[in-house]
matplotlib code that plots the C-alpha trace (Angstrom):
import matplotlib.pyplot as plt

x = [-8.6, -5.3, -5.4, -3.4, -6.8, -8.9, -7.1, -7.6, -11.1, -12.2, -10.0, -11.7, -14.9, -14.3, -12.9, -16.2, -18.0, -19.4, -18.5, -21.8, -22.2, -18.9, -20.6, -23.7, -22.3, -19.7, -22.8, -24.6, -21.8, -21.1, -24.8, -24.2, -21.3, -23.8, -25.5, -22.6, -21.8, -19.0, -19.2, -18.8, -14.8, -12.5, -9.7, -10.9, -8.1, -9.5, -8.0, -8.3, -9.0, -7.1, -9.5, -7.6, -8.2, -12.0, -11.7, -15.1, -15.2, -13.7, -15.1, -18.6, -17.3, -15.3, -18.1, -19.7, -16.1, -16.5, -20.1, -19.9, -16.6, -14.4, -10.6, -9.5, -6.2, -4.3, -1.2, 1.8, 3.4, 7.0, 7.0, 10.7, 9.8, 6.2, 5.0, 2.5, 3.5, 0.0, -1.1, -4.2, -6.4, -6.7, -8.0, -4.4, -3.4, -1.9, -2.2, -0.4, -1.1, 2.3, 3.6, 0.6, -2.2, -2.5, -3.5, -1.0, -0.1, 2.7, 3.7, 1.6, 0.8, 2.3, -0.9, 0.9, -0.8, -2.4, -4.3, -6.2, -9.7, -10.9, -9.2, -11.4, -9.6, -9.7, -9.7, -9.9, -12.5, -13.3, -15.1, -17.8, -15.0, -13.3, -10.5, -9.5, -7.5, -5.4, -3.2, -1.0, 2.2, 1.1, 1.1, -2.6, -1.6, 1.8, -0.5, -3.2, -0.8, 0.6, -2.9, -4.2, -6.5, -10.0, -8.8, -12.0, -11.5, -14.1, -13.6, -15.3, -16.3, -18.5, -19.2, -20.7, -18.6, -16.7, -18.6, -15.5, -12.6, -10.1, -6.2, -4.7, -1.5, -0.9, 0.1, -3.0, -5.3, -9.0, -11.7, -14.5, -16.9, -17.3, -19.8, -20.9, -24.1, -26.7, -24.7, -22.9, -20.7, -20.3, -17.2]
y = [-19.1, -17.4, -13.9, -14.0, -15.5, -13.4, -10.4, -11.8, -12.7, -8.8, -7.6, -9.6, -8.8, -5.2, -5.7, -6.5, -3.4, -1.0, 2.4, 3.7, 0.8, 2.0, 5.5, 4.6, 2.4, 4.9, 7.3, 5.0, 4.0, 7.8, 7.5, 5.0, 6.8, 9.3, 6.8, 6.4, 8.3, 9.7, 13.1, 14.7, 14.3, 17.0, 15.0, 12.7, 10.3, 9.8, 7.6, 9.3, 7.2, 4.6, 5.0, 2.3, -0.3, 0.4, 1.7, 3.2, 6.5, 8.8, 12.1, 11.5, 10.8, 14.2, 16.0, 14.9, 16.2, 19.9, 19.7, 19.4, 21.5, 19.0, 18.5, 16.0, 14.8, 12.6, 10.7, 10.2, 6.9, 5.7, 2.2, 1.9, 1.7, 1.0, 4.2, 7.1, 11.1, 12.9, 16.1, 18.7, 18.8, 22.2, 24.7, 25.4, 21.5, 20.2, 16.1, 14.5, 10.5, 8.6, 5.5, 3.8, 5.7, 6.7, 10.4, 12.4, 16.2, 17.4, 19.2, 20.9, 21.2, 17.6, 16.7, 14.3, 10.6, 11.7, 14.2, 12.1, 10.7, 9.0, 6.7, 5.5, 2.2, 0.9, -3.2, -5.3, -8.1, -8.2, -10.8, -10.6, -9.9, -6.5, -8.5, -7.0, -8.0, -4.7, -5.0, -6.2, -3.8, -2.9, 1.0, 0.9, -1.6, 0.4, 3.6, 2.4, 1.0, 4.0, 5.6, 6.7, 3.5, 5.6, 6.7, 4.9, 3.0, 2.8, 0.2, 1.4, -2.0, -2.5, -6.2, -7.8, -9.5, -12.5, -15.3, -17.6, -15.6, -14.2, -15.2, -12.5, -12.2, -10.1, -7.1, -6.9, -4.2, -4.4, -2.2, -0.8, 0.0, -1.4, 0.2, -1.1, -0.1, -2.0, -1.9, -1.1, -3.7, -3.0, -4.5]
z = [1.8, 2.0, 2.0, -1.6, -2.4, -0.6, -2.4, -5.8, -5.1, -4.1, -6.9, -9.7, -8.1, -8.3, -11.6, -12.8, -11.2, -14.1, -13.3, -12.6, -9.9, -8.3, -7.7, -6.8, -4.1, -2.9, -2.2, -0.6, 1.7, 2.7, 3.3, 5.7, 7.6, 8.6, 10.9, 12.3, 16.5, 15.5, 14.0, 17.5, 16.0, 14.7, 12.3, 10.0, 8.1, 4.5, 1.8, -1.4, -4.2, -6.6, -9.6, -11.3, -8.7, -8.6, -4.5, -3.0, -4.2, -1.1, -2.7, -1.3, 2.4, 1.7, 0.8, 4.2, 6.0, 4.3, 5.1, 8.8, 8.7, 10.2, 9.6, 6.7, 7.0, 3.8, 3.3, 1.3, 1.2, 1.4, -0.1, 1.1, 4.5, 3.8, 6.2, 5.6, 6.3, 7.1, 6.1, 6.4, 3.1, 2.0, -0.6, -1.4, -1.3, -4.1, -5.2, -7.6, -8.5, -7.4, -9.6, -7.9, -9.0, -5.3, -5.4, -2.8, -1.2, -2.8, 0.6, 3.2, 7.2, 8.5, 11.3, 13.9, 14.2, 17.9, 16.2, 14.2, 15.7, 13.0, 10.0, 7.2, 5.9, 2.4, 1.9, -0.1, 2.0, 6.0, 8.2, 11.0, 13.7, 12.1, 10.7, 6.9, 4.1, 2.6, -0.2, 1.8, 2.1, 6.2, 5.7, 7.2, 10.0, 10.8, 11.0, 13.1, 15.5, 15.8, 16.7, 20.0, 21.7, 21.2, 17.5, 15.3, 12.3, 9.8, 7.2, 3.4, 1.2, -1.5, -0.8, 2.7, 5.4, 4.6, 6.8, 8.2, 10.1, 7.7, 8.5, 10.3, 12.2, 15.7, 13.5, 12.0, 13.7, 13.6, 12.4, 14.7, 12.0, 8.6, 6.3, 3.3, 0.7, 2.5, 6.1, 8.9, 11.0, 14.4, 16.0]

ax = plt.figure().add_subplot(projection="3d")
ax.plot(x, y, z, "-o")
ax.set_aspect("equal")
plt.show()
């Protein structure tokens, strides 16, 4: 499959999700993140949610972040040159849905990319080797290139690992974690 295909595939297939599915496998993937070795971290990179598009449900995993008092960082995105500013989530931040549905700060503390220690990814699919399939503008690939080597990135999905290798180019970059209802992938 291409990943056009692939794309289309996971978006009809979230498509069909009932709402109440969607949030009861959003909790149990932030249920599964907690198995995960890497709360020893201080900033956390989380994707808030595109309700329209059916995403996994980031508010659980954020509810984990305030829990264990850690620093959450968010983005805004340019889709001129297809890059991401980050910033610290706080009490006082402000977010505002861009043409996209994507919820964003209106301004805040800017957190530099080597700060960050950990990135939770959305996707559309993934196979058994950490390769994903975004939506296919690059912010998240630009971004994590841009990471330090040991920054982690934790892949959120709602469906299980695609079983033959996904097409991916060199700019693509990898997952090390990908955590679904029923499982982690370890990569």
């Amino acid at each position: 499959m291409t990943k056009n295909e692939i794309r289309s595939k996971y978006r009809a297939l979230r498509k069909e999700m009932p709402p109440e599915a969607v949030e009861a496998q959003s909790l149990a993937i932030a249920n599964q993140l907690l198995q995960l070795p890497v709360w020893d971290k201080t900033y956390y990179h989380l994707f808030l949610t595109i309700e329209e598009q059916k995403e996994v449900q980031t508010e659980f995993v954020l509810h984990l972040l305030a829990g264990k008092d850690k620093e959450v960082v968010i983005a805004t995105s340019d889709f001129e040159t297809h890059t991401m500013q980050h910033y610290l989530l706080t009490d006082n931040t402000k977010l505002v849905k861009n043409k996209y549905g994507i919820p964003e700060p209106v301004a805040g503390l800017e957190v530099p990319i080597t700060k960050i220690d950990v990135v939770f990814v959305p996707l559309l699919g993934f196979d058994a080797n950490g390769n994903r399939i975004g939506y296919g503008k690059g912010f998240y690939d630009r971004f994590l290139a841009e990471c330090r080597p040991d920054t982690v990135k934790i892949g959120l999905s709602f469906f299980e690992a695609e079983t033959t290798p996904l097409p991916h180019s060199p700019t693509d970059i990898g997952l090390d974690y990908c955590v679904t209802p029923q499982k982690t992938y370890t990569f």
